[in-house]
N, C-alpha and C positions, 0 to 999 in steps of 0.2 A: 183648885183655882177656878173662878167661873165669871163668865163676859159680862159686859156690863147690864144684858137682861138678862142675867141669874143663869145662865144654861152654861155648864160645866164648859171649858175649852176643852177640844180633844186633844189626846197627849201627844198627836205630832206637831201638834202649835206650843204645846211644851216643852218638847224636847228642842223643836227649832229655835226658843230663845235662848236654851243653854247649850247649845253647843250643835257637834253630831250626835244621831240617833244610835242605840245601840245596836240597831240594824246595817246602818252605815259602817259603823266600825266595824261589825263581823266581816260585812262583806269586803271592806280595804285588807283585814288580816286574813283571810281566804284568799283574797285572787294574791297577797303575798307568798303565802305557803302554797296555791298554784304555781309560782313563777320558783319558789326555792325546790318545789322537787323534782328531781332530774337535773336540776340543774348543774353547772359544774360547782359550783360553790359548794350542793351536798354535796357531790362525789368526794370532792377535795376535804371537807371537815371529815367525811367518812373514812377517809385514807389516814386522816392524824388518828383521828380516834382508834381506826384498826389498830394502829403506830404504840401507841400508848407513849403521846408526844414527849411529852415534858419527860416520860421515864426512859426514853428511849435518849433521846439528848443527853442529859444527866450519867447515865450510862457511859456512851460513847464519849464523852470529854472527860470521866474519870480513869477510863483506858489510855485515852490519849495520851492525859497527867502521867498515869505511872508509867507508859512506852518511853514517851519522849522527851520525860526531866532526866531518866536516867540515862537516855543516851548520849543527848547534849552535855553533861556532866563528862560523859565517858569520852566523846570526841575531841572534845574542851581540853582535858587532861593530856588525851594522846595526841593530836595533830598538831600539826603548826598553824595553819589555820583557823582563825577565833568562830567556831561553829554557829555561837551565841549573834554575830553579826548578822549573821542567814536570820534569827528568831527573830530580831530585830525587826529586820529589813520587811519579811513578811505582814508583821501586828504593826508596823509602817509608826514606828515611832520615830520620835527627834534626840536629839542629842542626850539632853539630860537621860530622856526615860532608856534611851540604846545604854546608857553609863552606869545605870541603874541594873539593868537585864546583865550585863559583863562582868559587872563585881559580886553576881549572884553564880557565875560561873565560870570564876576565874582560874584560872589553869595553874598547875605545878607539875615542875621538873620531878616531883619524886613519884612512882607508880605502884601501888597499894598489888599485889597479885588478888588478895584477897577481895578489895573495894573492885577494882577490874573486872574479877567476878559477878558478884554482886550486881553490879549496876549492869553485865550484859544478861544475865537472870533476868532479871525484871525488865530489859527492855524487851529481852523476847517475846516474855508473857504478856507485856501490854502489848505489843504488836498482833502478838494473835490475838488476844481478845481484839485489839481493833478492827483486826481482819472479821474475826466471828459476829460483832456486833455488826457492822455493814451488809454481812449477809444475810443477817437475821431481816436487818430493814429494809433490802431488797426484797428477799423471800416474802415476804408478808405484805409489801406491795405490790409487787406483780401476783402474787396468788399461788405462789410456789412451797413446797413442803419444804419443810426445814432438814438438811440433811446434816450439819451439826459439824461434830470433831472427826466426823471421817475421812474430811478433805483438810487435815490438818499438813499438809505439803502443800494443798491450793494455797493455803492463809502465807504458809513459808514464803510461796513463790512470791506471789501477790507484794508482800513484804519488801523482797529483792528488790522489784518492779518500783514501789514505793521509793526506798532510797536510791535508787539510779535515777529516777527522776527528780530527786533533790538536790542531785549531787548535778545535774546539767543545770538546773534551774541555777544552782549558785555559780557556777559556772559563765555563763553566758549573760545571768541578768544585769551585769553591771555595763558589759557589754554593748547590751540590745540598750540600754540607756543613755549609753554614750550617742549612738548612732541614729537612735528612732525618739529619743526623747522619752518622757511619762508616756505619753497616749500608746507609743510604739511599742512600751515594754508590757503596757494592759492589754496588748492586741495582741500580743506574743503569750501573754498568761494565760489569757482567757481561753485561745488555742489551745494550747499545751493543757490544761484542765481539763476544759472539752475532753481532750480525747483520750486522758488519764481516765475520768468519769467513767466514759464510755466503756471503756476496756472495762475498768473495775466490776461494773455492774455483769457485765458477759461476764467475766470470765469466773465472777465469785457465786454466779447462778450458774455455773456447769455449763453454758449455753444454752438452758432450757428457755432463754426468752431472745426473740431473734433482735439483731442490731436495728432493725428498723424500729421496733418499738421505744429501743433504748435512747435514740438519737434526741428524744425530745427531752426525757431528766436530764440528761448531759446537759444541755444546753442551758438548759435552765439551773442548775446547780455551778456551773461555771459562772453563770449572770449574777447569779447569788452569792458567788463566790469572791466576785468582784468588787460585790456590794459592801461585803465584810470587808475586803481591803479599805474601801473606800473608809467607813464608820470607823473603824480601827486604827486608820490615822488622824480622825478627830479626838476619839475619845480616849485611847489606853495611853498615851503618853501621858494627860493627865494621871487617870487612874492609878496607873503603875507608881507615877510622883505621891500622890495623897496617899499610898499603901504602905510605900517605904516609909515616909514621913509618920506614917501612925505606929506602924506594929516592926519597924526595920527592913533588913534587906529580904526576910524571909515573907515581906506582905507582897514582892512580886508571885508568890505563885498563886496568890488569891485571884491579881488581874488576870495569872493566867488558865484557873481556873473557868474563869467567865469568857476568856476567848476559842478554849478549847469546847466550852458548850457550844457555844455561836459558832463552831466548825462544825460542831453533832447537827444543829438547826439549819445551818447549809444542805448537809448532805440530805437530812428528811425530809424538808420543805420541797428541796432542787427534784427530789426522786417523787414523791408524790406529788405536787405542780406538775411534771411531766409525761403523769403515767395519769391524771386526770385530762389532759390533752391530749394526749393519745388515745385515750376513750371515748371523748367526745367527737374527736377526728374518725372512727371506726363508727359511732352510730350516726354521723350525718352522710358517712358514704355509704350505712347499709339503710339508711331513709333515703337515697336517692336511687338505690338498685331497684 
């Protein structure tokens, strides 16, 4: 292109009618990738990708599936109390979809010796894989070697620990609802999370990472935890309705497939969000020493 007395324009009077130069834009995506390294945002994508996210979720909510259909089945069966009402209450659905979840695990007077079996088989097994797989995703965010199936009494305990604290939470939550209201009974979960989290993470890494470090995934996987209550009482009562209605009573365990992932996505988001915080909290106190 050249001015009106024939002399070529120079090409930053070219490039200035179309737009920015290609010099500008390097330099906007430069001081971008300035401002993204180091920053918590790498750490934190760096912690899922350690993770190997999505496989790691996926994982951890196909264990959950085979622990905890078979046990709700099993308690269902034996108890007087409708176990199924707790699953409910938790994925914080309404009536229909609670009506829904209850005829998927409706109880009978007659007791199989052999199904009894069976379904405490498999709840064992998926509890300790649940157990193993958390420690795996601890292990691997804190930076800790994997020591595997040789604390298979830790996963037992761990377990124990697990339903004693389901068994108060059913306990008391209708209670604490009575008394404190909604807000009072999320102030009361959120607690009691908190400091399940807490524990879990010590005690399923042997102690090798002290509670100080630990206090921030807690907190944050409790927050996240909360959040999942929250979405799960928008969304799976639909769900669970549009699933029964497509494929029958057997398309609840599809919704519950996707809830038990988004309990995997809690737990790895909550643990890596908090051990990126905790990182960033140690190099601004060792940039001030």
């Amino acid at each position: 292109m050249t001015s009106p007395d024939g002399a070529d324009e120079p090409p930053s009077a070219r490039e200035h009618e179309h737009g920015p130069s290609r010099l500008q834009v390097r330099a906007v995506a430069g001081a971008a990738r300035g401002r993204f390294q180091g920053s918590s945002a790498q750490i934190f994508l760096q912690q899922l990708g350690a993770l190997d996210f999505i496989e790691a979720i996926t994982l951890f909510g196909a264990a959950l599936l085979i622990s905890v259909l078979p046990f709700v089945i099993l308690l269902s069966s034996l108890a007087n109390h409708r176990i199924d009402t707790d699953l409910s209450r938790h994925i914080g659905l309404n009536r229909q979809g609670a009506l829904i979840v209850s005829q998927l695990f409706r109880s009978s007077p007659a007791h199989s010796a052999a199904a009894v079996a069976t379904a405490l088989i498999f709840a064992a097994a998926g509890t300790m894989a649940v157990a193993s797989s958390l420690q795996v995703i601890y292990e691997r965010v804190f930076g800790q070697s994997h020591r595997g199936w040789k604390d298979v009494l830790r996963f037992a305990t761990w377990a124990g620990v697990l339903f004693g604290f389901l068994v108060v939470d059913s306990i008391i939550s209708d209670h604490v609802h009575a008394v404190a209201g909604p807000a009072g009974q999320g102030l009361v979960t959120y607690i009691g999370v908190t400091v399940f989290f807490w524990w879990t993470m010590h005690f399923l890494l042997a102690g090798r990472v002290s509670w100080r470090r630990l206090w921030r995934p807690a907190v944050l996987t409790a927050l996240l935890w909360i959040g999942l209550e929250l979405f799960s009482s928008v969304y799976f009562s639909s769900s669970i309705i549009d699933d029964s209605r497509l494929y029958g009573t057997i398309g609840v365990v599809f919704s519950l497939m996707v809830w038990f992932i988004a309990i995997g996505a809690v737990v790895v988001l909550g643990a890596a969000a908090g051990a990126t915080w905790d990182q960033r909290k140690a190099h601004s106190a060792e940039a001030k020493s």
